[in-house]
N, C-alpha and C positions, 0 to 999 in steps of 0.2 A: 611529539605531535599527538601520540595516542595515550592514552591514558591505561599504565600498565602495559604488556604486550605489546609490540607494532609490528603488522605486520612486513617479511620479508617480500625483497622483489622473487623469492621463489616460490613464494605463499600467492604471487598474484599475476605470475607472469601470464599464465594459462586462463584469464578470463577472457572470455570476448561477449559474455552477455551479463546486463546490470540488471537487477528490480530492485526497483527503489517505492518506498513508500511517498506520499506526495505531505500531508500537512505535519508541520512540524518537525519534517524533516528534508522536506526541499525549501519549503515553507518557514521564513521565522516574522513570527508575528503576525500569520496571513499574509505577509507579500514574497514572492518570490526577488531575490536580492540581485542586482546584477552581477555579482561574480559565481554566484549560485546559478546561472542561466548561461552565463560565459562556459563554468566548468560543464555543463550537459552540451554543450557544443562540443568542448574539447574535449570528451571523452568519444564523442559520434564522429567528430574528424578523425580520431588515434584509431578507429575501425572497433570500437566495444558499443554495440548496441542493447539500448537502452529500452526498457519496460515500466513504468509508473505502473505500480499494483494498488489502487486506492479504493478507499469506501465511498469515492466521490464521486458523483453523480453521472447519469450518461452523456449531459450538456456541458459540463467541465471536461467529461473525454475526449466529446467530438472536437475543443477547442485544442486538446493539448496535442491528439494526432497529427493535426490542422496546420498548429504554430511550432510545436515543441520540436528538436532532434531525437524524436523518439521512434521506435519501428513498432511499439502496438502498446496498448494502454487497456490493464486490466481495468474494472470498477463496478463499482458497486459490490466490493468484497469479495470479487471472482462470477458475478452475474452473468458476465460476459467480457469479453476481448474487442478491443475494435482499430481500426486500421485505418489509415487514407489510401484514400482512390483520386489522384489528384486533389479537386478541390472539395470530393467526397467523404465522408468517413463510412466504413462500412463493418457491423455490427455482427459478433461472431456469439448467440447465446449460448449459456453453461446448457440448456434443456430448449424444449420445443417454447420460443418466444410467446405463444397466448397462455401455456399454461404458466410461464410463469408472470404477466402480466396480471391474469386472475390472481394466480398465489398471492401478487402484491395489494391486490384490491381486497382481496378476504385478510389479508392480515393486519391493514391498514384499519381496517373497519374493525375488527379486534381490539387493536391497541387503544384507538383515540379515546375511547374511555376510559384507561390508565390514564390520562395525561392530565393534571392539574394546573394550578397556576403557575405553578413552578417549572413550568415542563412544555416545550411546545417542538413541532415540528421543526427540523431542519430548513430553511428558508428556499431550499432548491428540489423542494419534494415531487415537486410538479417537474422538473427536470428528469424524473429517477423512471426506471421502466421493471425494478423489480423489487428492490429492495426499499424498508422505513428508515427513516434517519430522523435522529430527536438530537436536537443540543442540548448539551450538556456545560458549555463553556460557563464556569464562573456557578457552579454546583456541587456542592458537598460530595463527598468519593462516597459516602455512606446510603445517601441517598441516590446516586446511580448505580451502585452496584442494588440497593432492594428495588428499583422500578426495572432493572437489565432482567431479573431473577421473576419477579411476576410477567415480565413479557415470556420469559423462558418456560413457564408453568403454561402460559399458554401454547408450547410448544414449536416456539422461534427459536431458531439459532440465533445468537446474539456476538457480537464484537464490538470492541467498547475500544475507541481511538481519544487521542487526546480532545478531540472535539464532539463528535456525536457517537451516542449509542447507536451501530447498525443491527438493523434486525431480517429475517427474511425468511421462508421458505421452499427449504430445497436443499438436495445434496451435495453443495458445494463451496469451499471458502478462499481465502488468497491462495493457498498454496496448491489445491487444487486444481484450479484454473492455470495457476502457473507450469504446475508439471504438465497439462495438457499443453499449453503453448510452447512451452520447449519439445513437445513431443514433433510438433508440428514442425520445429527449425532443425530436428532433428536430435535433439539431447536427450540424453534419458539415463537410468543407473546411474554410473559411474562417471560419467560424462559431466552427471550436473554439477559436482564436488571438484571436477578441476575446470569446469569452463565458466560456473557460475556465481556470481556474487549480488547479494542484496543488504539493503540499508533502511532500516528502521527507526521507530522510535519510543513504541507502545505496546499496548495490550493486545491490540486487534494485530499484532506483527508475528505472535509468537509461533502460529503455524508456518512462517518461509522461515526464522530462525532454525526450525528444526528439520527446516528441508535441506536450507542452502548450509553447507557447510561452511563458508567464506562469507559469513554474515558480520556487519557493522551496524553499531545502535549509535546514535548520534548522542552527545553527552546528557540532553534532557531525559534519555531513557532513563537514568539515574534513579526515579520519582517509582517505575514500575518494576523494576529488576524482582524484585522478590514476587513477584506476581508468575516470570515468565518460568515454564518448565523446562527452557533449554535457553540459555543468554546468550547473544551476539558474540559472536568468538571475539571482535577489537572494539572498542569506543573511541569515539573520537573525545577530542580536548576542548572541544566548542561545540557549541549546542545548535541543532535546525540547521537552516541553511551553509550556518560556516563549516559546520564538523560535516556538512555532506561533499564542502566543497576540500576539505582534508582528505577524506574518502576517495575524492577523484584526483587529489593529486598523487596519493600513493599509488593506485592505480595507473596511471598516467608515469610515473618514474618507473615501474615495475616492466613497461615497453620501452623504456631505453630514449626518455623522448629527451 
């Protein structure tokens, strides 16, 4: 099932909290698959609740806390955490909400003068409350990592996912926001290494690789491995949404279902 290693039911009995990354690894091909959406059920029935950590937008969030079996949804690369209130979603920021609303208005106005023909805003920008997103789908690796690099000179943090370079500023990124949120449900140290696992697929993943120690890369990570300074302890055998729904079956046998 896994490619090299797989893991045991005693390597995953002790999860009860997921983060998962959302594009290209719940995602294959931008749709969400139906056994891909059946297994995020079945993992929220088996009692493992589930976290999407994405660089996607605040209006992709409020959809997925809304519809998804999920109990909170980081995004915008740890911007913030957001939740349902019923038919509400309610918006938890990394820092004080206008200052970083400005941050994203001064940085925005920074960038768009980097941006060529080649190069345009992520289509959901208007959507976003803190952070830039530039697509990059279907552009030279060479050419996004030198435009990631003059945003960076401008003094952005940058995270470069299979589809857009995120940019933003301010002190905090996926895994940061994630450790806060587990502080909240009560995890922390040692805690997060037997109760927690997450699932990847890229570049902009490698800071929860080096948090979560029960990390999976879906098999498309293949393309970036030598990029990441800490690799996904398992891979799956199939790529995006099949190898995530690998992911939840091992998990899913590892409780005895």
């Amino acid at each position: 099932m896994f490619q090299g290693p797989s893991p045991t039911p005693e390597d995953l009995s002790g999860v009860r909290y997921l983060f998962t990354d959302i594009d290209d690894t719940l995602t294959t091909e931008g749709r969400l698959l139906p056994q891909t959406y059946q297994a995020l059920w079945d993992l929220s029935e088996a009692g493992i609740d589930i976290v999407p950590v994405t660089g996607g937008s605040a209006g992709w969030c409020e959809h997925i806390v809304r519809a998804w079996p999920v109990v909170a949804a980081i995004g915008e690369s740890g911007a913030f955490v957001m939740t349902a209130e019923g038919n509400r979603a309610a918006i938890e920021f990394w820092d004080d909400e206008q200052r970083q609303r400005d941050r994203q208005e001064a940085h925005l106005a920074a960038i768009e003068p980097l941006l060529d023909s080649r190069f345009r805003l992520a289509h959901d920008q208007g959507l976003r409350v803190a952070d830039v997103a530039i697509d990059i789908v279907g552009h030279p690796r060479d050419a996004v990592d030198d435009l990631a690099a003059r945003i960076r000179a401008l003094g952005g943090t940058v995270a470069i996912s299979s589809v857009h370079i995120n940019t933003w500023l301010g002190p905090y990124d996926k895994q940061a926001m994630s450790a806060r949120v587990l502080r909240q449900f009560g995890v922390s140290g040692g805690d997060v290494a037997r109760f927690v696992s997450f699932v990847g697929d890229s570049r902009n993943d490698a800071p929860m690789f080096g948090f979560v120690g029960k990390s999976f890369g879906v098999a498309n990570i293949a393309s970036v491995l030598a990029d990441l300074p800490t690799r996904p302890r398992w891979i799956s055998s199939r790529p995006a949404g099949l190898g995530f729904v690998e992911v939840a079956e091992a998990l899913l046998d590892a409780r005895g279902r």
